[in-house]
N, C-alpha and C positions, 0 to 999 in steps of 0.2 A: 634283782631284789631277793635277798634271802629269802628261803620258806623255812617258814612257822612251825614248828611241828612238837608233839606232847612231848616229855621227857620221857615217858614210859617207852616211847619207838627207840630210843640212845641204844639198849642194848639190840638191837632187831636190823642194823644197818647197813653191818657189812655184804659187800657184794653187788651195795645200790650206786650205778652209774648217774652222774647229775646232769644235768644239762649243759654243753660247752658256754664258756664267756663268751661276752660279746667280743668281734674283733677292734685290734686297740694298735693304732699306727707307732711304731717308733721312729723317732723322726731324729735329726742331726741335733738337735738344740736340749732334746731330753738326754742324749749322748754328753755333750758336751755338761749337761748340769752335774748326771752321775757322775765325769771325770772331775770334775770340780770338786765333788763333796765324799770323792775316796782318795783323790790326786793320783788317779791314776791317768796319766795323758798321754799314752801312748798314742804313737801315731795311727795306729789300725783304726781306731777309736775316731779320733779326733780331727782327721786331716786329710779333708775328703782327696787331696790333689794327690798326696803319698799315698793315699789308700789303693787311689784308682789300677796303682803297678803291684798290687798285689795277685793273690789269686782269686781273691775274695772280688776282686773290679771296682768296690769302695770300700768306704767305710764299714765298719759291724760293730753292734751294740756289745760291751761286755759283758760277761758270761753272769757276771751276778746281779747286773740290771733287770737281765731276764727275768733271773732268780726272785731278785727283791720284787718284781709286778707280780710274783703269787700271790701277794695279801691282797691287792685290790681284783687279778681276775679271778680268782677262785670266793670272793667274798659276793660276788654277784648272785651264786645259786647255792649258796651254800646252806646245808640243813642246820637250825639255831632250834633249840628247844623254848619255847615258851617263857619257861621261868629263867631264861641265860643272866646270870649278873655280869660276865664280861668273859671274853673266851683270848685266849692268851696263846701267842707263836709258843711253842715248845720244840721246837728242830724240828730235823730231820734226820730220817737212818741213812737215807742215802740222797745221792746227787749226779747226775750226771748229766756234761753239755757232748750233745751229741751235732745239732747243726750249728753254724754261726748264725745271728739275726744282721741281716743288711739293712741298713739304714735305710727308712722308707718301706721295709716291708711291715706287715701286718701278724700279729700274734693271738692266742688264746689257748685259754686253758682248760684243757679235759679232766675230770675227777672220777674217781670211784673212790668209796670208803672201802679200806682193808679190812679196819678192825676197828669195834670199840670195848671200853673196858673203866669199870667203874676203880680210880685207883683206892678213893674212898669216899662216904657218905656227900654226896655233891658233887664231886668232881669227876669228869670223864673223859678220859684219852682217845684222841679219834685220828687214827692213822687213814692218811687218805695218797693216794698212787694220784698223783698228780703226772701230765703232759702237756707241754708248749707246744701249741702245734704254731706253723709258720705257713700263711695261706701260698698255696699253688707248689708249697714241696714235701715230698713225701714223709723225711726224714722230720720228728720232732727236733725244735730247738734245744731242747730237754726231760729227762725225767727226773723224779723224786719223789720219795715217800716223804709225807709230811705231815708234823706233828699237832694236833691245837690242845689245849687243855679244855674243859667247857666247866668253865664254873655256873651252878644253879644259886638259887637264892633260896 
C-alpha cells in the first residue's frame, strides 16, 4: 500500500530507502503472455524443453518483463503526496540486466529516492535507484534509475 505523505516532505526525500516489494513468482505462462504481446518468441523464453540445453537449465523471463513489473513492485511502497492528481512513468537514465530471472523464480524491488526536484509550480521529478533482487541469489536481476513525474492538484 502506498504511504500517504504531505507534499511539503517532496523536497526532503532523497536519500530515503522504502521498504522491499512483496515477493512476486514469475511463472511460464506470464512468460509466454509477455512473448505474446512484444512477439518476441524466442526459444530461451518460451520453450522450456530447448531451454533446458542452455546454460541457464530452462527457461528465463525477458529482460524487459523484468523491467515492465517496476510499476506494479515499486507502487506497493511508494511515497504519494496527499494532494497527487496522477503520477506518470517518465523513464529512465539508466538500465541495466545484470542476472537472468528463471522461470519459477521469485523477484522484488528495492528503492531509494536519489533526487527530487520541483520542475514547476506542481509538478515533481522523483528519481528513484531502483533494484530487482531475485530470492536466494546474490546478484540483482537488474538496476535502474527511474523516473515518475508527480502531478499535485
Amino acid at each position: 500500500m502506498p504511504t500517504r505523505i504531505p507534499a511539503s516532505e517532496l523536497g526532503n526525500l532523497a536519500g530515503r530507502e522504502l521498504e522491499p516489494s512483496s515477493w512476486f513468482r514469475i511463472t511460464q505462462e506470464r512468460v509466454n503472455q509477455f512473448a505474446d504481446a512484444t512477439n518476441d518468441h524466442q526459444f530461451i523464453h518460451v520453450s522450456p524443453l530447448k531451454a533446458r540445453f542452455t546454460p541457464f537449465g530452462g527457461p528465463i523471463a525477458h529482460g524487459f518483463l523484468s523491467l515492465s513489473m517496476l510499476s506494479f513492485l515499486t507502487a506497493e511502497h511508494a511515497l504519494v503526496p496527499e494532494n497527487v492528481k496522477m503520477v506518470l512513468n517518465y523513464g529512465s537514465d539508466r538500465v541495466r540486466f545484470l542476472t537472468p530471472v528463471k522461470v519459477g523464480q521469485r523477484i522484488r524491488a528495492c528503492q531509494r529516492v536519489v533526487q527530487t526536484s520541483e520542475k514547476k509550480p506542481g509538478q515533481w521529478l522523483v528519481k528513484t535507484d531502483v533494484s530487482v533482487e531475485i530470492e536466494g541469489e546474490e546478484t540483482p536481476a537488474l538496476v535502474a534509475e527511474m523516473l515518475a513525474l508527480l502531478i499535485l492538484k
